[in-house]
N, C-alpha and C positions, 0 to 999 in steps of 0.2 A: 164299218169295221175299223178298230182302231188297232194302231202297233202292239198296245198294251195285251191287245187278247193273245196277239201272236206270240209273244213271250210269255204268258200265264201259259198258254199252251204246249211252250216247249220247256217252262220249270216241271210240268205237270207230267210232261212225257219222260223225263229226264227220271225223276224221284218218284214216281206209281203213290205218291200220297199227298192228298187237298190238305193235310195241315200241314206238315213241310214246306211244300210249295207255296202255302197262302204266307208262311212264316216268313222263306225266302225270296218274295217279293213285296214283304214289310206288309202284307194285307190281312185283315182279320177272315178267319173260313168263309163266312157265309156272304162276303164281297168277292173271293176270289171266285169263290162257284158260281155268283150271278154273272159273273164274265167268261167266266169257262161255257154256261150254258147259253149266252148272250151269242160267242163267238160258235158253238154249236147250231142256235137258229139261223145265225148267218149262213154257215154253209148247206144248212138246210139237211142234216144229219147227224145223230150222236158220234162223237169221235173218241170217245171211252166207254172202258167195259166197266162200268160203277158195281160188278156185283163179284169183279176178283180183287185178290189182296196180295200184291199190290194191286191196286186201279191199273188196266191194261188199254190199249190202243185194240181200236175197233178197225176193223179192215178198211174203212174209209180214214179213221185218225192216221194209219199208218202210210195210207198214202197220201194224206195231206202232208204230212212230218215234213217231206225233203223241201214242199214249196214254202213251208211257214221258216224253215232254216234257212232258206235261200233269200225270200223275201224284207228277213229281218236282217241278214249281212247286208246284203245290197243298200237297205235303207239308209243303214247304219253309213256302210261308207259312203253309199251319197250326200248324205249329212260332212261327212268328213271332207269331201272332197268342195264340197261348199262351201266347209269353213276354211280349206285350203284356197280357192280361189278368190275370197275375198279376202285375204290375207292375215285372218285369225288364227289358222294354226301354226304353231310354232316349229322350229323341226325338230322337235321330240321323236323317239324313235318309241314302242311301244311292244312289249315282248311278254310272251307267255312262256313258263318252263314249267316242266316235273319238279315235282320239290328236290330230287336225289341229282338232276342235274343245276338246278339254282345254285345246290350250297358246293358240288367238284366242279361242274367244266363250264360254268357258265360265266365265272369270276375271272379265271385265266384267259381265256376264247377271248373276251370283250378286252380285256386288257391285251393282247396280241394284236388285236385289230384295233385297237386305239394305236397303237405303237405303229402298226405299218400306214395308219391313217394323216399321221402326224408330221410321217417322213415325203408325203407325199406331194406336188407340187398345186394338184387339184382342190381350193378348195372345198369343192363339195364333196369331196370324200371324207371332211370332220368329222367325229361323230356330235350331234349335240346331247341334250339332257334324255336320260335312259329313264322308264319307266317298265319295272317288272312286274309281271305277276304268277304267285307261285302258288301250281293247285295238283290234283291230281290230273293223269291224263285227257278223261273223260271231261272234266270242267274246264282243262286248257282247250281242248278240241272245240268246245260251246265259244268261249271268249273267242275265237276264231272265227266259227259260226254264222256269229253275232257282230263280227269285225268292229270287235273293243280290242284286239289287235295287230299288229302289221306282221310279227313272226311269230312261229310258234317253231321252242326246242326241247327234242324228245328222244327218247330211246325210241329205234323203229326197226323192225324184223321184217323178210320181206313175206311170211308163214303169217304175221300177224296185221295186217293192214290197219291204218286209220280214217277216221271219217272223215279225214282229208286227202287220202288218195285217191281221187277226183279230179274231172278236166277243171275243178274251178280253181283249183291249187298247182303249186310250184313247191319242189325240195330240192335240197341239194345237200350231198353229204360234207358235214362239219369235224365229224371226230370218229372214234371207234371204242369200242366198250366190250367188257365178258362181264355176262353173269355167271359168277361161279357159285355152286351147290357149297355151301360152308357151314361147320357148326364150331360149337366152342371143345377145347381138346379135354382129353384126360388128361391125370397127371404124368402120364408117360408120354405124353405129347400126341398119342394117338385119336386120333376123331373120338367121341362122344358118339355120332350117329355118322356109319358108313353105310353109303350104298350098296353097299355089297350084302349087307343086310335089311330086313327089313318084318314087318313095316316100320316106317320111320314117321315118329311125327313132324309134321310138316307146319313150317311157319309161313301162309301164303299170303296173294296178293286179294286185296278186295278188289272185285267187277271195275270200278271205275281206274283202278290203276294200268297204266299201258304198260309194266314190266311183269302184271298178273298174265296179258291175254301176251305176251310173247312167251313165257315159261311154258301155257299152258297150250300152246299153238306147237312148239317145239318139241312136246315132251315125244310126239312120236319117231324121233329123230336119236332118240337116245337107242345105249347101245341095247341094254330088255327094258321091258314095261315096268315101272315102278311101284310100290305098295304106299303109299304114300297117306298120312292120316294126319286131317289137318287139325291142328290142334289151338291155332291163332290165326287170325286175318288184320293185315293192315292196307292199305295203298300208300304209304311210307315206310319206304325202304331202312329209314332208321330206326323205326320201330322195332324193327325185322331186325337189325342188326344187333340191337340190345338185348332182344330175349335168345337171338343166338348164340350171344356172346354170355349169357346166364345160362346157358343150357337147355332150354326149350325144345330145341330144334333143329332140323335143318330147312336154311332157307338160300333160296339163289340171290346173290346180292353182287349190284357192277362193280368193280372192283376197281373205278376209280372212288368209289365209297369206303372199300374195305381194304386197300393196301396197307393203311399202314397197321391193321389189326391184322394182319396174316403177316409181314414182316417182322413185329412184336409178340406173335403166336397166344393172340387172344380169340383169334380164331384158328382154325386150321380147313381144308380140303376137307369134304366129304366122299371125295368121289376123286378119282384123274381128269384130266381134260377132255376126255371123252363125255364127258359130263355137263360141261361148259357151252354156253349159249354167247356166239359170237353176235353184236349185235352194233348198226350203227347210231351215230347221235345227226340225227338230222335237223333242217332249218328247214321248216314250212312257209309261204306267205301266198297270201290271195294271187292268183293270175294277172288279174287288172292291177292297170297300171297304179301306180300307188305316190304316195308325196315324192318331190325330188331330192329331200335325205333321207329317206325309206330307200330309195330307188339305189340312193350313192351307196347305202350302206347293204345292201346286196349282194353291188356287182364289189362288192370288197370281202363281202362273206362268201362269195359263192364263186368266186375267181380258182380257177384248178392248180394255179402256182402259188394257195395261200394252204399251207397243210393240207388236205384231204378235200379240199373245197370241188365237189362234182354234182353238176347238177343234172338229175332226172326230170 
């Protein structure tokens, strides 16, 4: 059995299609499927349903999933902590965000914590060279997975869980965020599409976005049930914000995104804040122990006298 099948098997789990999958592991179809079927003789049962569309996990595929996820991080960081003890890795710090928190809170957050890092007497709380990577939720959750990297920061509801809320994981709250219901206004400055009416077309999130499965985790929290017709999908938040801002729609967007278009009244409220999804920005990372400036930069992110820093 090689690593290779275990990861053909969770691109394959991930995207329910052998040419995506064969695409997104640079392989031509009919190489990825002799590995897919290779790592099926191996466990000595079919672990997809080849005859839905998408390709689905067969009741044995779905219980293999959690050990092949668990098996490839583990590797992965063994490898890492290998190349940490023989002193090839460097202290790079390695981080996974949502695209909508990459481009608000994640530029300021590191600049605050460089700044308190600096003043500090310890050198191992420097930060050294940052390495980001910006995807949707679902693909930051995998790079975690996979432990390609050391944190992972996201929008997180406690209605909406992720597949890293697990004993194998650590979080700690970093910041706080609303998604507010917003569209672009009339010329009287009144909403375009109010809740108070409806149906309303609806600008939402794709499956893989984690501020999709909190809206939609939440919706029954609101104050009535909504008519709601979705008329665009993205899992980028600023997608969302541009066809909202052209009239499309309404969509829920954090409004560390959209402040300064609702202060310039390029957008406006859909709805009052009864409407509004309170929601925090948390800091994920693996349980095990991890390098010793992964570790410094941590207990500097996750200290309860640095902003909001609390960790569950």
């Amino acid at each position: 059995m090689e690593l290779n099948w275990l990861e053909d098997f969770l691109a394959l789990a991930e995207c329910g299609n052998f040419s995506r999958a064969a695409e997104g592991r640079h392989l031509t179809q009919p190489a990825f499927s002799r590995r897919i079927r290779a790592l099926e003789d191996w466990v000595g049962t079919p672990l997809f349903d080849r005859t839905t569309q998408p390709v689905g996990l067969t009741e044995a595929g779905r219980r293999f999933r959690p050990f092949a996820d668990e098996t490839v991080r583990r590797l992965l960081q063994g490898r890492d902590e290998a190349r940490l003890a023989g002193e090839v890795a460097a202290s790079s710090l390695r981080f996974a965000a949502t695209h909508a928190l990459s481009l608000t809170f994640f530029p300021a957050w590191l600049r605050a914590l460089e700044g308190r890092a600096h003043v500090q007497a310890d050198s191992a709380a420097r930060l050294g060279a940052i390495h980001l990577v910006s995807d949707s939720m679902q693909a930051c959750e995998q790079v975690m997975l996979q432990g390609q990297a050391q944190f992972l920061l996201c929008h997180h509801h406690a209605a909406a869980p992720s597949r890293l809320d697990t004993a194998a994981f650590r979080s700690a709250r970093v910041g706080e965020d609303v998604l507010v219901p917003v569209t672009a206004p009339r010329a009287d400055g009144q909403p375009l599409h109010s809740l108070a009416a409806g149906p309303l077309p609806h600008l939402a999130y794709s499956p893989e976005s984690g501020m999709g499965r909190i809206v939609r985790a939440a919706q029954g929290a609101f104050p009535v049930p909504l008519r709601l017709e979705t008329v665009f999908t993205s899992h980028l938040a600023a997608v969302l914000r541009t066809l909202a801002r052209d009239g499309r729609g309404v969509a829920w967007l954090p409004e560390s995104l959209i402040a300064d278009d609702l202060s310039r009244g390029l957008l406006v409220r859909a709805g009052d804040g009864a409407w509004d999804i309170a929601v925090e920005v948390r800091l994920f990372r693996p349980r095990a122990r991890q390098s010793p400036a992964a570790e410094a930069f941590w207990a500097l992110a996750s200290a309860p006298d640095h902003g909001r820093g609390v960790e569950e």
